[in-house]
Short mmCIF file of the C-alpha atoms (twelve columns), coordinates in Angstrom:
data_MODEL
# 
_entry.id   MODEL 
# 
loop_
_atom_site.group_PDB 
_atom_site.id 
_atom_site.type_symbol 
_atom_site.label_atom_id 
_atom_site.label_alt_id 
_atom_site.label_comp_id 
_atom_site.label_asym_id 
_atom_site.label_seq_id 
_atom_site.Cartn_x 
_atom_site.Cartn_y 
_atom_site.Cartn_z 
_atom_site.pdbx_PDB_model_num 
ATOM 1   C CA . UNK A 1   23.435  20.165  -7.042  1 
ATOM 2   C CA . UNK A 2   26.560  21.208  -4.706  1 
ATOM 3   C CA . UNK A 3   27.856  18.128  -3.933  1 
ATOM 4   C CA . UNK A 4   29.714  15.630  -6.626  1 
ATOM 5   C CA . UNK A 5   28.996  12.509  -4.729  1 
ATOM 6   C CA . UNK A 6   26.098  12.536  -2.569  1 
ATOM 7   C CA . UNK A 7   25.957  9.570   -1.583  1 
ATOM 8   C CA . UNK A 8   29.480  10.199  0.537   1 
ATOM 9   C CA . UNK A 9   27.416  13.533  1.803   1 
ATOM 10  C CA . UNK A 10  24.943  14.825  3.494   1 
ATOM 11  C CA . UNK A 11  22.274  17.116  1.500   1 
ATOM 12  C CA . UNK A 12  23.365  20.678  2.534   1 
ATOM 13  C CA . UNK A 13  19.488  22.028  1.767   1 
ATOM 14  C CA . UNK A 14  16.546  20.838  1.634   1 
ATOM 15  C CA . UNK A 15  16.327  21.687  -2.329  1 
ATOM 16  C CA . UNK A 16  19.578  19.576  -3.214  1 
ATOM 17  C CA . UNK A 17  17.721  16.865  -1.208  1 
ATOM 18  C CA . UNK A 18  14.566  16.843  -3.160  1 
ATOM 19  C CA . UNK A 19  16.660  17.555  -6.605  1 
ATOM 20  C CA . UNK A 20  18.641  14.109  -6.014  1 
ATOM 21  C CA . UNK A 21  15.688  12.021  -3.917  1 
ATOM 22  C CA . UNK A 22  12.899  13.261  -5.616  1 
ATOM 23  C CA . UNK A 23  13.706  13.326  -9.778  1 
ATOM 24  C CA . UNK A 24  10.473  13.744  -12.091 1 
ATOM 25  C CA . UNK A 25  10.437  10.145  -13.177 1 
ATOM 26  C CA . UNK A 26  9.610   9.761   -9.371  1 
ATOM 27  C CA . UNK A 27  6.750   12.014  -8.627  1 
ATOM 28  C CA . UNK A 28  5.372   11.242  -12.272 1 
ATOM 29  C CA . UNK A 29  4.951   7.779   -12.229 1 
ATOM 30  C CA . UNK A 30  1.365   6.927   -13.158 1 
ATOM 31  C CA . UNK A 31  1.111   3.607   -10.673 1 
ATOM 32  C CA . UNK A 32  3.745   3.467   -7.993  1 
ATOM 33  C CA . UNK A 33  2.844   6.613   -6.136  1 
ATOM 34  C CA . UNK A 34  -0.151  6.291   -4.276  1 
ATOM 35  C CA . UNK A 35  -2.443  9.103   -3.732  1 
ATOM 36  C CA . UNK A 36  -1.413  10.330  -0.469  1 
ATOM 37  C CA . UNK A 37  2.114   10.473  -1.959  1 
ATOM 38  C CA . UNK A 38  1.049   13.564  -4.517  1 
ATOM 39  C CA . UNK A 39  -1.170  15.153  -2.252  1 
ATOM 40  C CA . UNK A 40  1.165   15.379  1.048   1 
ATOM 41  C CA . UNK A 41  3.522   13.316  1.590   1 
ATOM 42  C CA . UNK A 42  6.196   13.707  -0.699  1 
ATOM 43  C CA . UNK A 43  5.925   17.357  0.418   1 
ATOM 44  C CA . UNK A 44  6.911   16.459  4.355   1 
ATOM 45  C CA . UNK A 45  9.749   13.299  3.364   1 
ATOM 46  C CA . UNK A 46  12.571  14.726  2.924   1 
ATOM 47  C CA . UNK A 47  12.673  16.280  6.505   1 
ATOM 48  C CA . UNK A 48  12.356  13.117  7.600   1 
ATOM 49  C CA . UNK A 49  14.631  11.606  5.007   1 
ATOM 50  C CA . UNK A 50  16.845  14.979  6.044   1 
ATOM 51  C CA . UNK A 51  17.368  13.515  9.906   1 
ATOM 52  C CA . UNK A 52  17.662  9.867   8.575   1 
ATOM 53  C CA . UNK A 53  21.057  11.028  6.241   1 
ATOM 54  C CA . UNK A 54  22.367  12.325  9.573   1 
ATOM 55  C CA . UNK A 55  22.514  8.791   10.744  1 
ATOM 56  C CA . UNK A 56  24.333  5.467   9.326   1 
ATOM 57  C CA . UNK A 57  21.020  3.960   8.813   1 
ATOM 58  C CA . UNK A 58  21.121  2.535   5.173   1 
ATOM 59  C CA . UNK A 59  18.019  2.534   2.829   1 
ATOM 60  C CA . UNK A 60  17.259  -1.146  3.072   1 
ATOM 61  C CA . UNK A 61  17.152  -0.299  6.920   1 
ATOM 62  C CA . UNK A 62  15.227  2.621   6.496   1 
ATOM 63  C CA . UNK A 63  12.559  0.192   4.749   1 
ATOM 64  C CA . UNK A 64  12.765  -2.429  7.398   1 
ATOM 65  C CA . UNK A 65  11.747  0.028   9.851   1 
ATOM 66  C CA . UNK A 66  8.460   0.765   7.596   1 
ATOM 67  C CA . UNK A 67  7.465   -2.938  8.007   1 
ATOM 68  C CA . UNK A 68  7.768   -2.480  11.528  1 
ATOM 69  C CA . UNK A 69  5.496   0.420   11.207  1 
ATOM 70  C CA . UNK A 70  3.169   -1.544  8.748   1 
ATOM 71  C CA . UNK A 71  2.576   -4.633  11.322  1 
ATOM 72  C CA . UNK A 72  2.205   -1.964  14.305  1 
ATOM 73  C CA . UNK A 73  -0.705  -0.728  12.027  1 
ATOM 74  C CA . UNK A 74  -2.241  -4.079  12.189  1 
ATOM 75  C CA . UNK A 75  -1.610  -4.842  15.757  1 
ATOM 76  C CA . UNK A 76  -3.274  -1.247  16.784  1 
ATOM 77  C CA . UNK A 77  -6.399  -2.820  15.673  1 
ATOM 78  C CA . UNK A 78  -6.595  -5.297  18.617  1 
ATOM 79  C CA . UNK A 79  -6.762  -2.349  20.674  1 
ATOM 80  C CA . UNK A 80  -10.602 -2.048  21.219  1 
ATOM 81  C CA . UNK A 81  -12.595 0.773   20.468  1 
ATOM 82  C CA . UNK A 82  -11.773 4.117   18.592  1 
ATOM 83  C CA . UNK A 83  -8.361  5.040   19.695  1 
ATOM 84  C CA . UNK A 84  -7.317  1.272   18.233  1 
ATOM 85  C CA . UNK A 85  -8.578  2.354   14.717  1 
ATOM 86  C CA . UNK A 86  -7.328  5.843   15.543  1 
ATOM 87  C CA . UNK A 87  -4.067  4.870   16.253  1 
ATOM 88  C CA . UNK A 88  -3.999  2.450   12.957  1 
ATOM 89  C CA . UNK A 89  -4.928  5.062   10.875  1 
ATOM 90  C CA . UNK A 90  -2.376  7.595   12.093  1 
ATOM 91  C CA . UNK A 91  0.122   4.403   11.457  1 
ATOM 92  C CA . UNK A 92  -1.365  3.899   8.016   1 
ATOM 93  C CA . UNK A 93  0.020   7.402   7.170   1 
ATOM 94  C CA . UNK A 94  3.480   6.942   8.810   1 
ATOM 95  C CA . UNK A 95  4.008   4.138   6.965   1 
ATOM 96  C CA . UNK A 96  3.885   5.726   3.385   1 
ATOM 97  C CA . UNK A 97  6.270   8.620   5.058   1 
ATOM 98  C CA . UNK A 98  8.639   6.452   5.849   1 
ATOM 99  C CA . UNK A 99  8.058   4.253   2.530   1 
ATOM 100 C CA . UNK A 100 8.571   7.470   0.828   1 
ATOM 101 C CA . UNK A 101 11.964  8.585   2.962   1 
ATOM 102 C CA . UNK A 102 13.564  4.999   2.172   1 
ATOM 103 C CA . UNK A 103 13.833  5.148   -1.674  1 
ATOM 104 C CA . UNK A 104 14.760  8.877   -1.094  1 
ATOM 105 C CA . UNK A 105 17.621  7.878   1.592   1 
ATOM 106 C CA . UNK A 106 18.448  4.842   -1.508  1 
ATOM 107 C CA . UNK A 107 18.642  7.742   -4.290  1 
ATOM 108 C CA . UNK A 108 20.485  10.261  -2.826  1 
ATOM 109 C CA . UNK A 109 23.087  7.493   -0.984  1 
ATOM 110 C CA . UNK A 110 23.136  5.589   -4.373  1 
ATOM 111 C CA . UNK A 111 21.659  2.684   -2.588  1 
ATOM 112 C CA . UNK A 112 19.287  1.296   -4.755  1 
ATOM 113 C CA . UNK A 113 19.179  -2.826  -5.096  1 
ATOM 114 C CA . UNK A 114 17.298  -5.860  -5.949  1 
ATOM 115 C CA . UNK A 115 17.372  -6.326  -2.162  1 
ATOM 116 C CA . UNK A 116 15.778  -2.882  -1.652  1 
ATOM 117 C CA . UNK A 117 13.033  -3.726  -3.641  1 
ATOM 118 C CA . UNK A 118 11.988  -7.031  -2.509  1 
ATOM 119 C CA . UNK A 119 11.899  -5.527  1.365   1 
ATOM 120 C CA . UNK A 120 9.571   -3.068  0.309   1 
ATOM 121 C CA . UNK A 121 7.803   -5.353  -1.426  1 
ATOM 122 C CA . UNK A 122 7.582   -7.727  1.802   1 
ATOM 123 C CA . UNK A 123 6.248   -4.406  3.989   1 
ATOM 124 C CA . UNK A 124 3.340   -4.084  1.834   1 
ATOM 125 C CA . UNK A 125 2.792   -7.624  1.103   1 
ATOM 126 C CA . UNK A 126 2.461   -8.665  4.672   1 
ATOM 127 C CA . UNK A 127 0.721   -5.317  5.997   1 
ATOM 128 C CA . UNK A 128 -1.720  -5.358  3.740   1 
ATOM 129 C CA . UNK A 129 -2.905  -9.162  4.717   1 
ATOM 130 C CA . UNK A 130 -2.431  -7.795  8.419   1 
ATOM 131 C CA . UNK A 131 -4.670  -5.614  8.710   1 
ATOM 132 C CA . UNK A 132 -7.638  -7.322  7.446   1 
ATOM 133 C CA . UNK A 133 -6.907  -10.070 9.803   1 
ATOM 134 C CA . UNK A 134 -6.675  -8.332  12.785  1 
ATOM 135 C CA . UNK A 135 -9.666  -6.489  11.900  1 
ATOM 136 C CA . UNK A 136 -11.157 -9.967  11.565  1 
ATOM 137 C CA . UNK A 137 -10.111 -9.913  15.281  1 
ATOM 138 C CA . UNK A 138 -11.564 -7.369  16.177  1 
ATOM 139 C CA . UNK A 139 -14.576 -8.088  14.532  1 
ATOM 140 C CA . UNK A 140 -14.882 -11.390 16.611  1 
ATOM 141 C CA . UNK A 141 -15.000 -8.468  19.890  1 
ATOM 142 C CA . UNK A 142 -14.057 -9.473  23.560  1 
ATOM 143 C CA . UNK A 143 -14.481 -12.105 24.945  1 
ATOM 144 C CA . UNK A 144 -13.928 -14.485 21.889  1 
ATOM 145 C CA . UNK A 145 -16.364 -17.478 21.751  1 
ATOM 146 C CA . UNK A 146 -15.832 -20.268 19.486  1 
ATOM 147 C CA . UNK A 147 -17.124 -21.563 17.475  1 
ATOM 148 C CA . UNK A 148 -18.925 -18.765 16.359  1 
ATOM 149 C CA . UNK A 149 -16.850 -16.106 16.021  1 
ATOM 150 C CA . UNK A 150 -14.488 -17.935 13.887  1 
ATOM 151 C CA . UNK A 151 -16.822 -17.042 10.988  1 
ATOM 152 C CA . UNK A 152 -15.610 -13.201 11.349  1 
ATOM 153 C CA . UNK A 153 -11.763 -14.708 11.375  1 
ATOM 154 C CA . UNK A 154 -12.269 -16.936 8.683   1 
ATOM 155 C CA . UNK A 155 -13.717 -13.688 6.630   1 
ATOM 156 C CA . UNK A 156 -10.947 -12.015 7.373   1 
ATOM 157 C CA . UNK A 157 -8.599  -14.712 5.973   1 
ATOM 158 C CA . UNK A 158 -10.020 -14.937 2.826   1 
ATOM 159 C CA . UNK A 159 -10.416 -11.277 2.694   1 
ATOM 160 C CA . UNK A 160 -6.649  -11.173 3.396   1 
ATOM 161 C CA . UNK A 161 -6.079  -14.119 0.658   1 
ATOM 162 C CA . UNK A 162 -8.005  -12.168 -1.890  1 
ATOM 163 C CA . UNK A 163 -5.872  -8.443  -1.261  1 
ATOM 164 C CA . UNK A 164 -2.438  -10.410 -1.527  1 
ATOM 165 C CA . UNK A 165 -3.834  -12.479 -4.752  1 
ATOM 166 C CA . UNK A 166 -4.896  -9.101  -6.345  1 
ATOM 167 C CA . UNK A 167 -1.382  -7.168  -5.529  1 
ATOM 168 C CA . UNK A 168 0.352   -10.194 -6.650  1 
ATOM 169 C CA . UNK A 169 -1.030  -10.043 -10.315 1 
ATOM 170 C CA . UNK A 170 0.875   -6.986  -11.167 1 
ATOM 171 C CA . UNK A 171 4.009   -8.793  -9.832  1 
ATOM 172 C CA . UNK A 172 2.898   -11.748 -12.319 1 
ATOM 173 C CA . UNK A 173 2.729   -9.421  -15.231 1 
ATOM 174 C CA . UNK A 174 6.340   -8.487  -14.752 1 
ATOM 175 C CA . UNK A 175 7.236   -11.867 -13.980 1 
ATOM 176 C CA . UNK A 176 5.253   -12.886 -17.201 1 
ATOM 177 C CA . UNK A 177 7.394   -9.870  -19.486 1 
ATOM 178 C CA . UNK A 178 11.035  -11.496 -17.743 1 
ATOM 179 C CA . UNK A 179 10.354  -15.070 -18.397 1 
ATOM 180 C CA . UNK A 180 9.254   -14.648 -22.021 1 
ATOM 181 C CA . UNK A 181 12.366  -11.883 -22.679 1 
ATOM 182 C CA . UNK A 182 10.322  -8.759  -23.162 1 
ATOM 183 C CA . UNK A 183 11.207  -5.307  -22.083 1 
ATOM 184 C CA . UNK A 184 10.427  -4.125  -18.299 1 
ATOM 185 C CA . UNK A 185 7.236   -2.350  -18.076 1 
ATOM 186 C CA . UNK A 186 7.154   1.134   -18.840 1 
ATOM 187 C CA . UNK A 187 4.583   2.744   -15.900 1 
ATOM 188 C CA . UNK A 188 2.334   4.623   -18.336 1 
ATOM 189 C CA . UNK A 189 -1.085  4.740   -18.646 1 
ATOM 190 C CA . UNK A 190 -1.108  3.653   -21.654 1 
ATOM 191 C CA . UNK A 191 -0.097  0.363   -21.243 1 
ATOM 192 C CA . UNK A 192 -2.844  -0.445  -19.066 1 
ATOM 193 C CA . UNK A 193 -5.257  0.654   -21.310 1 
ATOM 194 C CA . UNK A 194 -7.741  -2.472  -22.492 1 
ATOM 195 C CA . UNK A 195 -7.719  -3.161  -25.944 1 
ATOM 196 C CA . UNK A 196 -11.798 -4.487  -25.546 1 
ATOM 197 C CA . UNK A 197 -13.760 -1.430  -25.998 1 
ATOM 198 C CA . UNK A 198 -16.680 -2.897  -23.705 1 
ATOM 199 C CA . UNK A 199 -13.715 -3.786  -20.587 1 
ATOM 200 C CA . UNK A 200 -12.278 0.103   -21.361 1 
ATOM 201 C CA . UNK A 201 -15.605 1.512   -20.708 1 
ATOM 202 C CA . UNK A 202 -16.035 -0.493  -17.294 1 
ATOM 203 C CA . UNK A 203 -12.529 0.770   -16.504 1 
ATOM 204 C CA . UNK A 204 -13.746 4.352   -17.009 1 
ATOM 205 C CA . UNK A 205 -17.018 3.307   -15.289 1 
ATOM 206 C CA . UNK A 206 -15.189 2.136   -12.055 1 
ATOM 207 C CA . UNK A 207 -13.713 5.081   -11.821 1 
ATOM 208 C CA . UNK A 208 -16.776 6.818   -10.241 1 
ATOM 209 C CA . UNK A 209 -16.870 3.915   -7.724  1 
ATOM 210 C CA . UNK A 210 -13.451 3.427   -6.879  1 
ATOM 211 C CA . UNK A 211 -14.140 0.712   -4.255  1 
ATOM 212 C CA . UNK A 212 -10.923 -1.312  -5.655  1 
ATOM 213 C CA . UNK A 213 -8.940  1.352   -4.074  1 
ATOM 214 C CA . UNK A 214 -10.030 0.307   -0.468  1 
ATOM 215 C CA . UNK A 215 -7.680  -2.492  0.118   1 
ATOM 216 C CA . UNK A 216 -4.535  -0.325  0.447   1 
ATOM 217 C CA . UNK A 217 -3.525  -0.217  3.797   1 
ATOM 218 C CA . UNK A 218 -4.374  3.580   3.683   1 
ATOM 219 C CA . UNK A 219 -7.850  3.560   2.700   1 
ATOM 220 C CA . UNK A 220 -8.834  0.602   4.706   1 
ATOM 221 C CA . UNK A 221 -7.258  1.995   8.076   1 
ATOM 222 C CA . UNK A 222 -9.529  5.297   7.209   1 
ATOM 223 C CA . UNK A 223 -12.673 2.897   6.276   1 
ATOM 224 C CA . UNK A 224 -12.265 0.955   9.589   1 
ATOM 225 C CA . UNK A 225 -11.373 4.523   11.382  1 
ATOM 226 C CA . UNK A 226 -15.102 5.559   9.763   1 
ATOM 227 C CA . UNK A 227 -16.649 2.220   10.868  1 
ATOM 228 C CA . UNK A 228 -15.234 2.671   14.671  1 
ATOM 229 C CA . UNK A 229 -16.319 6.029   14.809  1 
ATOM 230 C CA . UNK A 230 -20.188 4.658   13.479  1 
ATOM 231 C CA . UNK A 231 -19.860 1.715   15.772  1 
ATOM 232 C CA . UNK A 232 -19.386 3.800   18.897  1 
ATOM 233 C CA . UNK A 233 -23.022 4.903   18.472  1 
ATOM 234 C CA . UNK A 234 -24.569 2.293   16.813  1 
ATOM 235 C CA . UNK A 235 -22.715 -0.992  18.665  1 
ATOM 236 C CA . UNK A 236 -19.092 -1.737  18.261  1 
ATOM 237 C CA . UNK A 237 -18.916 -4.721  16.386  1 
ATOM 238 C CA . UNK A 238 -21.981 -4.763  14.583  1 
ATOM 239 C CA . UNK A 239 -20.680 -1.897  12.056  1 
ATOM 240 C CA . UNK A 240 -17.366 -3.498  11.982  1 
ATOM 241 C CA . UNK A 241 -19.279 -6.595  11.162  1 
ATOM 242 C CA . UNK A 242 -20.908 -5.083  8.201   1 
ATOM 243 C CA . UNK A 243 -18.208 -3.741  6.494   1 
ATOM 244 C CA . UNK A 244 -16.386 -7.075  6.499   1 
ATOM 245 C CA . UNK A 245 -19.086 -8.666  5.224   1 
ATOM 246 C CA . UNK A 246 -19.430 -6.088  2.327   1 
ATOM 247 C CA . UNK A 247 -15.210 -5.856  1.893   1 
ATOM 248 C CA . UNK A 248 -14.889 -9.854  0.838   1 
ATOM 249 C CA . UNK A 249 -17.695 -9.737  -2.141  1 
ATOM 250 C CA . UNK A 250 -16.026 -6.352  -3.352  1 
ATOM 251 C CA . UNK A 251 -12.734 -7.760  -3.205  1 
ATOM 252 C CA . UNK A 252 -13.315 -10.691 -5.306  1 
ATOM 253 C CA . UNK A 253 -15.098 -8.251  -7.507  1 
ATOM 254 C CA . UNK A 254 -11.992 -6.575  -7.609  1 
ATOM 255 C CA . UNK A 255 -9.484  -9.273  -8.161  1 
ATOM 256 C CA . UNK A 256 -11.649 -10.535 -11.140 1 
ATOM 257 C CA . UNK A 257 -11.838 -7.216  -12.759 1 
ATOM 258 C CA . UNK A 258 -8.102  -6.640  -12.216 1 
ATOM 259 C CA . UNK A 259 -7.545  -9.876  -14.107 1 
ATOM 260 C CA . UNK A 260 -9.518  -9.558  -17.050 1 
ATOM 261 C CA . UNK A 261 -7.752  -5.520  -17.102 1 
ATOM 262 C CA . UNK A 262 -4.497  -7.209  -17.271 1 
ATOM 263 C CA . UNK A 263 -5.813  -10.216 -20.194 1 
ATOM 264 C CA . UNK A 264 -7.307  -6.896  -22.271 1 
ATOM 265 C CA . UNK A 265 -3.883  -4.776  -22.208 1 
ATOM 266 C CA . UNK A 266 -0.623  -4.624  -23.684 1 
ATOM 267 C CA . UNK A 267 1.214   -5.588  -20.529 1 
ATOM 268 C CA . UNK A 268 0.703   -9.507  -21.165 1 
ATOM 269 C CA . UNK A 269 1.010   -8.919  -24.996 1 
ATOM 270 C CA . UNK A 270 4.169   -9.626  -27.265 1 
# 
């Protein structure tokens, strides 16, 4: 690294950038990076995170304009059609760029706080119970009649409930460690491993049916993307419909498995 106080500088290459914003304990973590993250994205943020250091944007800003980009995911939905789930899906993606850029922009301007955290925390909290509501929306089509299209809303409500319920219990395990004066998590694999034999094998199992990956804001933009794309050619909101119906039933599936994963592990254990 050139520079003995970056965060008074601006990178002067794109290599010193990714040296300082992008340190191994970052691109190895086991959990925090989602998918898209090691495949792409982490390869294309720091030219964005590049242009945001030539501003007096700070990181906490930088994440507050990722929300924004989070709920214009959800509100692209209530466009109609296609280019509505298009649009959310190209959204989806620019919001883990810019999620990526803002704890870059806190590393390299030595920005990193409490405050940071829980804004991030409120982007993906609130996006992810977006979307599912205004697809909920959406499923309900134009023109709305009540009362029988608030069954698709109500779906998407408890849908909503169940995704924030199921992110929430790996805030609860850390909560859980504080409160009874245990060291912070380690993200390992490891310590998500099930100490029940029979619950390790499911774990393996799900695996080859990931469908507890398709409440990230990512893969449900792409599902509903798939669903528009079926629905133009087999009836809009019958397809969206469908997959509403079959998201809720998976979801609580999900949160229940989740649970008893955390129960079987050494997070919750002293």
């Amino acid at each position: 690294m050139t520079s003995a106080n970056p965060a008074a500088t601006r990178p002067s290459s794109i290599d010193e950038l990714r040296r300082v914003a992008q340190p191994p304990e970052v691109r190895l973590r086991a959990n925090a990076e989602h998918w898209t993250a090691s495949l792409y994205l982490r390869d294309i943020s720091p030219y964005l995170t590049w242009m945001l250091l030539k501003t007096r944007i700070s990181a906490n800003g930088v994440t507050g304009l990722m929300i924004l980009v989070g709920w214009s995911t959800a509100a692209a939905l209530l466009i109609p059609g296609i280019w509505g789930a298009l649009l959310a899906l190209l959204l989806g993606q620019l919001q883990m760029l810019v999620d990526c850029s803002d704890g870059e922009v806190a590393r390299w301007r030595r920005q990193s706080s409490p405050a940071g955290v829980f804004l991030d925390k409120v982007g993906h909290y609130t996006t992810e119970a977006l979307i599912p509501i205004a697809f909920g929306i959406r499923c309900a089509f134009y023109p709305f009649e009540a009362p029988a299209d608030f069954l698709w809303t109500t779906l998407a409500l408890l849908l909503a409930l169940i995704i924030v319920l199921n992110k929430a219990l790996n805030d609860m395990v850390h909560v859980a460690r504080a409160n009874a004066g245990m060291t912070k998590l380690a993200d390992r694999k490891h310590e998500q491993t099930p100490t029940s034999s029979l619950i390790a094998r499911a774990r393996r199992l799900a695996r080859f049916l990931p469908f507890h990956r398709l409440y990230h804001s990512v893969e449900l933009t792409m599902l509903i993307f798939v669903a528009a794309i079926l629905g133009s050619f087999l009836g809009e909101p019958t397809v969206d419909r469908f997959v509403l119906v079959a998201l809720v039933p998976l979801a609580f599936l999900s949160l229940v498995g989740h649970f008893v994963a955390i129960m079987a592990s050494k997070r919750v254990r002293s």
